[in-house]
N, C-alpha and C positions, 0 to 999 in steps of 0.2 A: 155427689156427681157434678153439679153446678160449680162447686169450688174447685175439683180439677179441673175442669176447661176453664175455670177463670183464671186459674195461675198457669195453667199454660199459655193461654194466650199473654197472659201480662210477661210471660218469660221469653216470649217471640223481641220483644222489643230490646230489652237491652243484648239482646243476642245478636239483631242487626243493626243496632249501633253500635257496638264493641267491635263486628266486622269492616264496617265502615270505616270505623276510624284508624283501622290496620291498613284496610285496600289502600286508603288516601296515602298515608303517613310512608307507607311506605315507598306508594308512588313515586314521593315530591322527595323521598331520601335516596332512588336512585341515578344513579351520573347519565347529562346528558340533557339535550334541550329538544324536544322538538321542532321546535321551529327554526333551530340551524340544519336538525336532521334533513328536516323537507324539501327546505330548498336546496340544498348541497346534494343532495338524490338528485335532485331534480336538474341536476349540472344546470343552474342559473348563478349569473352573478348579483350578489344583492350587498347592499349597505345596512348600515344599522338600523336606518328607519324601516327597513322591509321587514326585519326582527321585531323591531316594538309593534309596529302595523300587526303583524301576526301575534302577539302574545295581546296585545287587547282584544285582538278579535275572541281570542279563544277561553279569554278571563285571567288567562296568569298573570297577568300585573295588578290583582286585587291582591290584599292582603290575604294570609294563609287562612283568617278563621272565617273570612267574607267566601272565600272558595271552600273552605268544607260546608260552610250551611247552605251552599247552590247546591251543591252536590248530596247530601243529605234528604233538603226539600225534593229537589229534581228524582232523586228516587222514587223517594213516596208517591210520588205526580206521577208518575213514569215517562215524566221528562228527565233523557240522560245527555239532555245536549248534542253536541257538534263532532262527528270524528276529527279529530285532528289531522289524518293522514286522507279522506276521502272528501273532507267538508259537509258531507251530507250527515243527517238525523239519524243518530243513534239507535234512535227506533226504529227508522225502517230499515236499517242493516241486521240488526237482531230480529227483526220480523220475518224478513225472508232467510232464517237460517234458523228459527226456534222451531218451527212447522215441523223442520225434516229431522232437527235431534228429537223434538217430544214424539213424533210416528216410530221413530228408530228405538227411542227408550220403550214405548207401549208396546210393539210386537214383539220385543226381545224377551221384555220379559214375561207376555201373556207367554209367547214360544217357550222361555227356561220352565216356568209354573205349570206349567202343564206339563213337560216330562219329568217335573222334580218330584214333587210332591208325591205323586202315585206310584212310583218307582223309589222313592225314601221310603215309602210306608212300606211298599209288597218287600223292598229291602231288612227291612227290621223286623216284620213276620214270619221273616224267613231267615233270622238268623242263624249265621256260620254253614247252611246250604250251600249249592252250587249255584244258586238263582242269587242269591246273597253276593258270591262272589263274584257274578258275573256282572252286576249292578255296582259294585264300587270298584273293579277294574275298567267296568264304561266310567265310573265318574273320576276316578283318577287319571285316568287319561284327557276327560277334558281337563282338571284342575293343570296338569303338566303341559298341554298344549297352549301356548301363546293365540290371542284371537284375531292376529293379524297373519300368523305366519299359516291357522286353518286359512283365512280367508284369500291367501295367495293360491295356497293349494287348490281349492275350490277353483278358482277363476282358473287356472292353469287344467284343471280339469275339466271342465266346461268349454276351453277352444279345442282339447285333445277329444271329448267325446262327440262334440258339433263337428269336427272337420271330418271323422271316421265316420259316422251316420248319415250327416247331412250333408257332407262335401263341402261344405265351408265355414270356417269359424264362426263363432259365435261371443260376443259378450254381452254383460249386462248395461243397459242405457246409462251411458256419461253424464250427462244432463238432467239433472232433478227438474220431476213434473208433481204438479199435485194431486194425489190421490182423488181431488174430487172434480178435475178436467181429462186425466187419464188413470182409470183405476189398475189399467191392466200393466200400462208402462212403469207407474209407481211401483206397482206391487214386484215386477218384475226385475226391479233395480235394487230394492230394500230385502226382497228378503234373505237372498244370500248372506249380506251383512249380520242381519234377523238371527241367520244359521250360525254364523260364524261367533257371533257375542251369545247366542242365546243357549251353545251346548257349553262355554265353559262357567257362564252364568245358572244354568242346570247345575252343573256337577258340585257348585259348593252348596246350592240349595238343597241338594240332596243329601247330600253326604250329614247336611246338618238336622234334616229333617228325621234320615235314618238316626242319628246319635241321639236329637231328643225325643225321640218316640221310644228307641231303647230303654233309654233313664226314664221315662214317663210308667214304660210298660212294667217296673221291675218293683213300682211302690205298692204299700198296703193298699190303698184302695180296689188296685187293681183286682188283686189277689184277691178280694172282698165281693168284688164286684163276681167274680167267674165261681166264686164259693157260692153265690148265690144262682147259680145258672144261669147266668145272661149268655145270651149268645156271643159268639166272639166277633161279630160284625158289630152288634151295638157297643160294644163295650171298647174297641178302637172308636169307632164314630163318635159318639156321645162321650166317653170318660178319657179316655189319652188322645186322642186327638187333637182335641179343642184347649187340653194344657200342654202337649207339645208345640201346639202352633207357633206359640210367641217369641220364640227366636228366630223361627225363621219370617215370620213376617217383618220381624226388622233385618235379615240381610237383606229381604226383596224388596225393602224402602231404600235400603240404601244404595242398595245395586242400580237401583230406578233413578238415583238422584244422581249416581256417578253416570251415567251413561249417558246423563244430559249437556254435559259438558267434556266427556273426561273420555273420550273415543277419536283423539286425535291418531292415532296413529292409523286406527281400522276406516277413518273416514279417509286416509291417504289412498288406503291400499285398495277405494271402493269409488274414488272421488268424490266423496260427497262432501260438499262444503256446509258446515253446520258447525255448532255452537262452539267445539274444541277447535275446529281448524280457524275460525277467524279468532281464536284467543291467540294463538301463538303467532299466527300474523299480526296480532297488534303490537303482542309484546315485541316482536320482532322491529317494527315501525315505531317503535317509543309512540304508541298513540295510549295515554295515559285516559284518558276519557270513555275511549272504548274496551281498554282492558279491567279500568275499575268499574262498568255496568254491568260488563262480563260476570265477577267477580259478585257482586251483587245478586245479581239476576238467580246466580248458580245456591248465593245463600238463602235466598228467599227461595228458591226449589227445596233446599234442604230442612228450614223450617216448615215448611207447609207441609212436606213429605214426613217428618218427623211427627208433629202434630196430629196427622191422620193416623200415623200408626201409632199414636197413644192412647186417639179413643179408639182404634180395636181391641186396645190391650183392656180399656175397660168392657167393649163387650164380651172379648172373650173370657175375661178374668174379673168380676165383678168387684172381686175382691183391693182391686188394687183401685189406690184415692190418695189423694194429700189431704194429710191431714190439720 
């Protein structure tokens, strides 16, 4: 037991150094200067020394390998430096935006886990029924619906059922507050999003939960187990359950880690400004310093998240260790 978490973690490392030295490399090999960008935005007229002035300010006139160990170190420190495009602390641009993707990520997917899982099971106990059917025609329909195009729907539904009711539209709060200065405003802005990620987030959780409980339920033990009269509540709970589990605990690790950066489009259609929408305004700003922390940030979600789902796999699966 001791040896698996020691080589996982020892595996943590070359994994975010390997990514590092991609985010950087690839950086410094796309066309284009920021600091002609900025000012040329900025319709100012400037001379050369304005240029060097800003490339020291911001490190790029060090040599290539003095800027990757700033940037390397500056990770680990969880100093990520200077935007390029705002001047301010990368941290505190990623701080007021990590808040509303990690609450977005955690309701989505407490929301998908709780209709998945209970509903994959009653689905596979019930195979080839009309309960059966009626559970993977709801999960196919989310897997087929886009979760921006639910979430227009929704909003477009919300001023149509406010204006009839109430006499006058209605939307959800523009302006992100935080959950622990206004719980109700929060809540009230997040969870349609919440709705809108977290049914087609359900439907593949389900659908996978249903498949490995099927193949779970169909092996000798099973049959072994119900030969000896167990009841059929314990014999899902205790015996196929807890070896079904392990797939799907890693799509809901992974769905957890994409949804912390990777909800740029549902963060348009809901305006919430959070961890995906300032990626692509970077990339968009050639701000190379806040799109490689970005980038970072999002791997080190993904190690961590991986990690914890490996020692579930050990408690649910004891069986499994490096050897």
């Amino acid at each position: 037991m001791i040896n698996y978490f020691f080589i996982r973690i020892l595996l943590i490392i070359p994994t975010v150094l390997g990514a590092g030295i991609i985010v950087f490399f690839v950086m410094r090999i796309i066309p284009g200067d920021i600091c002609i960008t900025r000012w040329v935005d900025f319709g100012l007229h400037f001379d050369q020394e304005v240029i060097v002035r800003c490339r020291q300010e911001l490190g790029l006139n060090k040599p290539i390998h003095l800027q990757f160990y700033d940037f390397i170190i500056g990770f680990f420190k969880l100093d990520f430096g200077i935007s390029m495009w705002t001047w301010k602390p990368i941290f505190v641009e990623l701080k007021s935006r990590f808040g509303l993707s990690l609450q977005l990520a955690i309701m989505a997917t407490t929301f998908a886990t709780i209709i998945a899982i209970p509903l994959g099971i009653i689905s596979a106990l019930n195979h080839n029924t009309y309960i059966d059917y009626i559970i993977r025609i709801f999960s196919i329909a989310g897997v087929a619906m886009p979760s921006f195009w639910l979430g227009i729907l929704m909003i477009l539904g919300i001023l149509v059922i406010s204006q009839s009711y109430f006499g006058q539209p209605w939307i959800p709060p523009i302006e992100y507050v935080s959950f622990f200065k206004e719980p109700l405003a929060n809540l009230s802005q997040l969870i349609w999003p919440t709705i809108a990620i977290g049914y087609r987030f359900s439907s593949v959780t389900m659908r996978m939960t249903r498949s490995a409980l099927l193949e779970v339920m169909r092996e000798d033990y099973i049959r072994t187990a119900r030969s000896k009269g167990l009841n059929e509540l314990i014999i899902t709970n205790h015996h196929a359950l807890k070896n079904a589990i392990l797939p799907v605990i890693t799509i809901i690790g992974n769905e957890f880690s994409f949804m912390m950066g990777g909800l740029v489009v549902i963060e348009q259609v809901f305006n919430l400004n959070g961890l995906g929408f300032l990626l692509v305004e970077s990339v968009l700003n050639a701000d190379y310093n806040m799109v490689q922390a970005l980038v970072m940030v999002m791997v080190g979600i993904f190690v961590l998240v991986n990690f914890f789902i490996d020692t579930l796999y050990v408690w649910f699966d004891p069986r499994i260790r490096y050897n």
